[in-house]
VOGU-3710 file (C-alpha; in Angstrom, 3 decimals, decimal comma):
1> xxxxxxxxxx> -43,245/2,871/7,417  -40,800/6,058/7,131  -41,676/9,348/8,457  -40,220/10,943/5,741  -42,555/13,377/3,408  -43,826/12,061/0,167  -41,577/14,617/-1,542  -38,607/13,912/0,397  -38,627/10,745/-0,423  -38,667/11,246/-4,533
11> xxxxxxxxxx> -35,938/13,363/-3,872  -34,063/10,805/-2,016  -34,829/8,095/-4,759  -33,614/10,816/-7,429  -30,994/11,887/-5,935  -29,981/7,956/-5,487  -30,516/7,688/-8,870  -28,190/10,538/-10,333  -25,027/8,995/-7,789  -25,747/5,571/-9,831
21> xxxxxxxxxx> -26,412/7,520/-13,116  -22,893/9,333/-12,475  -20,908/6,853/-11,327  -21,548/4,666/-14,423  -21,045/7,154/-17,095  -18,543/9,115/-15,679  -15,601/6,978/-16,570  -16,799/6,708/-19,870  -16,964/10,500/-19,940  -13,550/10,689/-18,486
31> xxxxxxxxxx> -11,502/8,255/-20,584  -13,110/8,102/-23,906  -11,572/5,969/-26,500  -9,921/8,975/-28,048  -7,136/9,257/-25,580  -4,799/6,644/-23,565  -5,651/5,578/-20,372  -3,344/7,121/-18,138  -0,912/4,787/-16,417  -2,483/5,764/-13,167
41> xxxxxxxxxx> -5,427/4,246/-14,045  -4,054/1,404/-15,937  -2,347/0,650/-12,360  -5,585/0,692/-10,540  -7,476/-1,497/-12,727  -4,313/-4,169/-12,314  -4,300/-3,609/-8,367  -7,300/-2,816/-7,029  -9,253/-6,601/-7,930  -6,317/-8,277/-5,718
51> xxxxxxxxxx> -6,827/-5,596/-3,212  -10,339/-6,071/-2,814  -9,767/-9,754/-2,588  -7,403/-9,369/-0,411  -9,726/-7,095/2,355  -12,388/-8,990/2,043  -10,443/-12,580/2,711  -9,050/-10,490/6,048  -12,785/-9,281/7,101  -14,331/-12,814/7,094
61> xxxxxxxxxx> -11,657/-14,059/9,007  -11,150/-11,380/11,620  -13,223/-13,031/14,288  -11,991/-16,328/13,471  -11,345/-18,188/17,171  -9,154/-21,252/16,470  -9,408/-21,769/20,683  -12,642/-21,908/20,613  -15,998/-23,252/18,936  -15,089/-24,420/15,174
71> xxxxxxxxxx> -11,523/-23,949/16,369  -11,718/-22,597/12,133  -12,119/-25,652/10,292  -14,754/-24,283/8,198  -12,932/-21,086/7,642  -9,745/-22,762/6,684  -11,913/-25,359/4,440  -13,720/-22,746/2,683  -10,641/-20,286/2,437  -9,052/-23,384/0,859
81> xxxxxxxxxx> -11,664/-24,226/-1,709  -11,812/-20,542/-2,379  -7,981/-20,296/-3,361  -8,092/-24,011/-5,348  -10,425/-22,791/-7,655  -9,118/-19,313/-8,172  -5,652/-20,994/-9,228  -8,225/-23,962/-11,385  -10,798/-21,364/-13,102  -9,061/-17,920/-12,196
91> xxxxxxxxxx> -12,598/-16,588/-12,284  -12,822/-14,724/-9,091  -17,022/-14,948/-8,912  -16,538/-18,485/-8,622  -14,253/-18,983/-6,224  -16,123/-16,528/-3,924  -19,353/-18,096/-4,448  -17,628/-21,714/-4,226  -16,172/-21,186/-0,932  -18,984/-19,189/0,431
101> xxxxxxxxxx> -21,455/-22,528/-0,453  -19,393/-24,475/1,103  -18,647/-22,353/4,827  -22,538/-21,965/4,565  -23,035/-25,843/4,171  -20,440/-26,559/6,722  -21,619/-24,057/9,562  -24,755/-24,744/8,695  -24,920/-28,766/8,808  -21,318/-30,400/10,219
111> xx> -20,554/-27,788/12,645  -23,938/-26,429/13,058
//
């Protein structure tokens, strides 16, 4: 187990609690419906999902060695399953999930 007090660790789980707490409400403390979004924000909300699609497309292929192994068929597979039906659906769950089935199938079964 932990060798963390009793108390300390209600604290901890409280304290985990009120970051959740206030990073939910906050925005909808901030930016009520009684004033416009500022453009900042309205920016953010445009930029940031293609961003974070963006980093996390460049982390799962970072260690990628097309010399070696795979040589990255199952990366390039998945990465283009991933994009097909993100321009099909435009749901961006989907085409995460979709191409993460299929590198899992494929690393785990034809190149496993």
């Amino acid at each position: 187990m932990t060798d963390m007090p009793f108390d300390q660790q209600v604290i901890t789980i409280a304290l985990c609690a009120l970051g959740t707490m206030l990073t939910r409400f906050l925005p909808f403390l901030l930016f009520s419906g009684k004033k416009a979004t500022p453009p900042l924000i309205q920016y953010l909300g445009k930029a940031l999902p293609c961003a974070v699609f963006a980093m996390l497309v460049v982390y799962c292929l970072k260690d990628v060695k097309l010399l070696s192994g795979s040589h990255g068929v199952p990366e390039v597979l998945s990465l283009a399953v991933t994009l097909a039906l993100q321009q099909w659906k435009g749901q961006m769950l989907l085409s995460i999930a979709g191409g993460t089935v299929l590198y899992m199938f494929l690393v785990q079964t034809v190149f496993g």
